[in-house]
C-alpha positions in Angstrom: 0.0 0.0 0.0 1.3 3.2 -1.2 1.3 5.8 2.2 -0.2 9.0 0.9 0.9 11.4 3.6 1.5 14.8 3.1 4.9 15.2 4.5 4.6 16.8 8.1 7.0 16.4 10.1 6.2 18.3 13.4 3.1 19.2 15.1 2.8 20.7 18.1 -0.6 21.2 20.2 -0.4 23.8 22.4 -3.6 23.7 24.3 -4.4 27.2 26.2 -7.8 27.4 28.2 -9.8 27.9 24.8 -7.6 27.5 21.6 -5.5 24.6 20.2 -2.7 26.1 18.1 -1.1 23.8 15.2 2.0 25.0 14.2 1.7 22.8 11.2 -1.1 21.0 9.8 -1.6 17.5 8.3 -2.8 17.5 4.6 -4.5 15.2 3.2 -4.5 12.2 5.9 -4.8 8.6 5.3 -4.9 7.3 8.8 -8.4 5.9 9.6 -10.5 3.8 11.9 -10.9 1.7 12.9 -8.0 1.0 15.1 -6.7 -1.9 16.8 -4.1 -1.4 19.5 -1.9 -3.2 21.8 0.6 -1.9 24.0 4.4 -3.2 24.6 5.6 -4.4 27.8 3.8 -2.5 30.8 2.9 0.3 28.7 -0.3 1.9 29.7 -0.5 4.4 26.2 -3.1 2.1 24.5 -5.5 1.9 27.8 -5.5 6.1 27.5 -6.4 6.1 24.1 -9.0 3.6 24.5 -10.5 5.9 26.8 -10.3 9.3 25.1 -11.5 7.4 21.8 -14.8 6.7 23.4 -15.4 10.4 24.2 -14.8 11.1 21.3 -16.6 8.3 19.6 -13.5 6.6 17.1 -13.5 3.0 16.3 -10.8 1.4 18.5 -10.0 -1.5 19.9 -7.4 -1.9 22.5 -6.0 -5.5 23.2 -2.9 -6.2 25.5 -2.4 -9.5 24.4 -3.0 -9.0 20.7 -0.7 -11.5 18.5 -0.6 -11.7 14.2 -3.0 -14.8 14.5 -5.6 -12.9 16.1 -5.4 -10.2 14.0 -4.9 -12.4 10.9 -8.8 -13.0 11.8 -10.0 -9.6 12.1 -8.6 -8.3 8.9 -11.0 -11.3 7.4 -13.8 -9.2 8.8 -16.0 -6.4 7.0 -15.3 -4.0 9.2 -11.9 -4.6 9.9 -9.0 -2.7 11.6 -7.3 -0.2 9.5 -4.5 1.7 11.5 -2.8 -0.5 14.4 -1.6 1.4 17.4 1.3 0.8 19.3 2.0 2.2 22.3 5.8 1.5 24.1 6.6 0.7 27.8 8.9 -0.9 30.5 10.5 -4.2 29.6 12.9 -5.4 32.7 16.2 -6.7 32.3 15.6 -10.1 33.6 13.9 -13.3 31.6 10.4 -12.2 32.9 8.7 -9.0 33.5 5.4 -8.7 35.1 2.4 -6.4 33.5 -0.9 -5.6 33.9 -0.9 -6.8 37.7 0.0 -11.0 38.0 0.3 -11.7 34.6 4.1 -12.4 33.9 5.7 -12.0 30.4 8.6 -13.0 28.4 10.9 -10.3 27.5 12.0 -12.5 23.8 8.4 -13.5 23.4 7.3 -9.6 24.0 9.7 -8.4 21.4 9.1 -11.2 19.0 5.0 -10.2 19.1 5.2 -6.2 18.7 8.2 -7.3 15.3 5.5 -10.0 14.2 2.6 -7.4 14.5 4.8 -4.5 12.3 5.7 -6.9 9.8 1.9 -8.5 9.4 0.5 -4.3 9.5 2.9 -3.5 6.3 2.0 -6.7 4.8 -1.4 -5.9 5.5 -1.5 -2.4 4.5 -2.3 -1.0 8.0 -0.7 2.6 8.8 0.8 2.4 12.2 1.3 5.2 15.1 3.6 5.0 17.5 2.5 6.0 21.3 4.6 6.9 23.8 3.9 8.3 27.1 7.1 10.7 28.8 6.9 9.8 32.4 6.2 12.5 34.9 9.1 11.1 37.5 11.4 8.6 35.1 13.6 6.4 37.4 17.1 4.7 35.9 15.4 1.4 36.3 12.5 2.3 34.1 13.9 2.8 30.7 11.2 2.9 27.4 14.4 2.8 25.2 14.0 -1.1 23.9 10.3 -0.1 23.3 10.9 2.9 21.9 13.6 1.6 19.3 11.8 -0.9 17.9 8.5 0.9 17.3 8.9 4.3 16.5 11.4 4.3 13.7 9.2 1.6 11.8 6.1 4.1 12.4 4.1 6.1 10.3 3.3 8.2 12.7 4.3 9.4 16.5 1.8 10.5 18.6 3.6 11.6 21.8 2.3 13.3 25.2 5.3 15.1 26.8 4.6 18.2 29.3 8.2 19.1 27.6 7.4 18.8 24.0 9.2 16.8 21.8 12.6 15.8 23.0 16.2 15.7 20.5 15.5 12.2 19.6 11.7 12.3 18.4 12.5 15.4 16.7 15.4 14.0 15.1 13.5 10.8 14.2 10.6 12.9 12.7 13.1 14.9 10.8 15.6 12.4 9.4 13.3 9.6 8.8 10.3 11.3 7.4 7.7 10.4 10.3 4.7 12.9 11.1 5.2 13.8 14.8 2.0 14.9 17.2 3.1 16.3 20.4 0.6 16.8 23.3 1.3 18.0 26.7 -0.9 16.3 28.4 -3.6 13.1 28.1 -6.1 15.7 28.0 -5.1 17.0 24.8 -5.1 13.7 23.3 -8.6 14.4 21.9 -7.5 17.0 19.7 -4.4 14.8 18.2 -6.8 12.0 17.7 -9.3 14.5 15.8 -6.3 15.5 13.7 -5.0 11.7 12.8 -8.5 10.5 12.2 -10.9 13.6 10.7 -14.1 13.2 9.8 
């Protein structure tokens, strides 16, 4: 599938108590619902997004343990998924890490799943946004770079919420590799990105 994107490669919400100011805006946008998500590791980015999308009424589907074989079978359906969301988080350095509560993962099999679900998305034809949620109090020991790495450089879109704006590396990414970048400063600006990505 040919990606019809109007190159953007920054833009910045800056939400006030009335206004949202673009300082660019995206053309004409292929991204559209519905959307299936998942989330790496212990990322929580997909469960937000679940939430603002049903105030604001988008298709989407969030699903933690999403694999290619489950969405092998919705893509038979008529309504079927169209942009899959990724959102990053924490994977430990050990052979297990725990998410979501008790349920324990494996770091390999983790990886393996989100590179599995990229490869069947461009196979597929799916557009893909990366999510990733800047922590407000980031500890040494919880590090979003393995997440980060493998999904954002391999999306077609970053959708980031950062009270800071966009850090070096997401700018740089955006710039170098083409990638439309949506910066928020908070969840609660989230609808307005999602109104951009998906219009109606």
């Amino acid at each position: 599938m040919k990606r019809r994107l109007t190159l953007v490669l920054v833009i910045v919400f800056t939400l006030s108590l009335t206004t949202t100011t673009l300082a660019f805006g995206i053309g004409e946008s292929v991204f559209s619902p519905p959307v299936i998500a998942t989330a790496m590791g212990d990322g929580t980015g997909s469960f937000v997004v679940e939430i603002v999308s049903q105030w604001n009424g988008l298709e989407y589907t969030n699903m933690l343990a999403l694999t290619t074989e489950i969405l092998e079978e919705m893509l038979l359906l008529d309504n079927s998924p169209r942009t899959l969301l990724l959102a990053t988080g924490v994977l430990v350095e050990s052979d297990i890490c725990t998410v979501c509560g008790d349920a324990e993962m494996d770091i390999e099999k983790e990886v393996k799943r989100i590179e599995d679900l990229i490869v069947l998305a461009r196979e597929s034809g799916l557009l893909i946004v990366g999510m990733h949620i800047v922590e407000a109090f980031p500890t040494p020991e919880r590090s979003y770079e393995q997440s980060i790495s493998l999904i954002m450089p391999r999306a077609d879109l970053i959708l980031l919420v950062s009270p800071g704006g966009a850090d070096e590396y997401f700018g740089n990414l955006s710039e170098v590799n083409g990638i439309p970048l949506i910066s928020v400063n908070s969840a609660m600006e989230l609808g307005g990105a999602l109104q951009a990505i998906f219009p109606r």
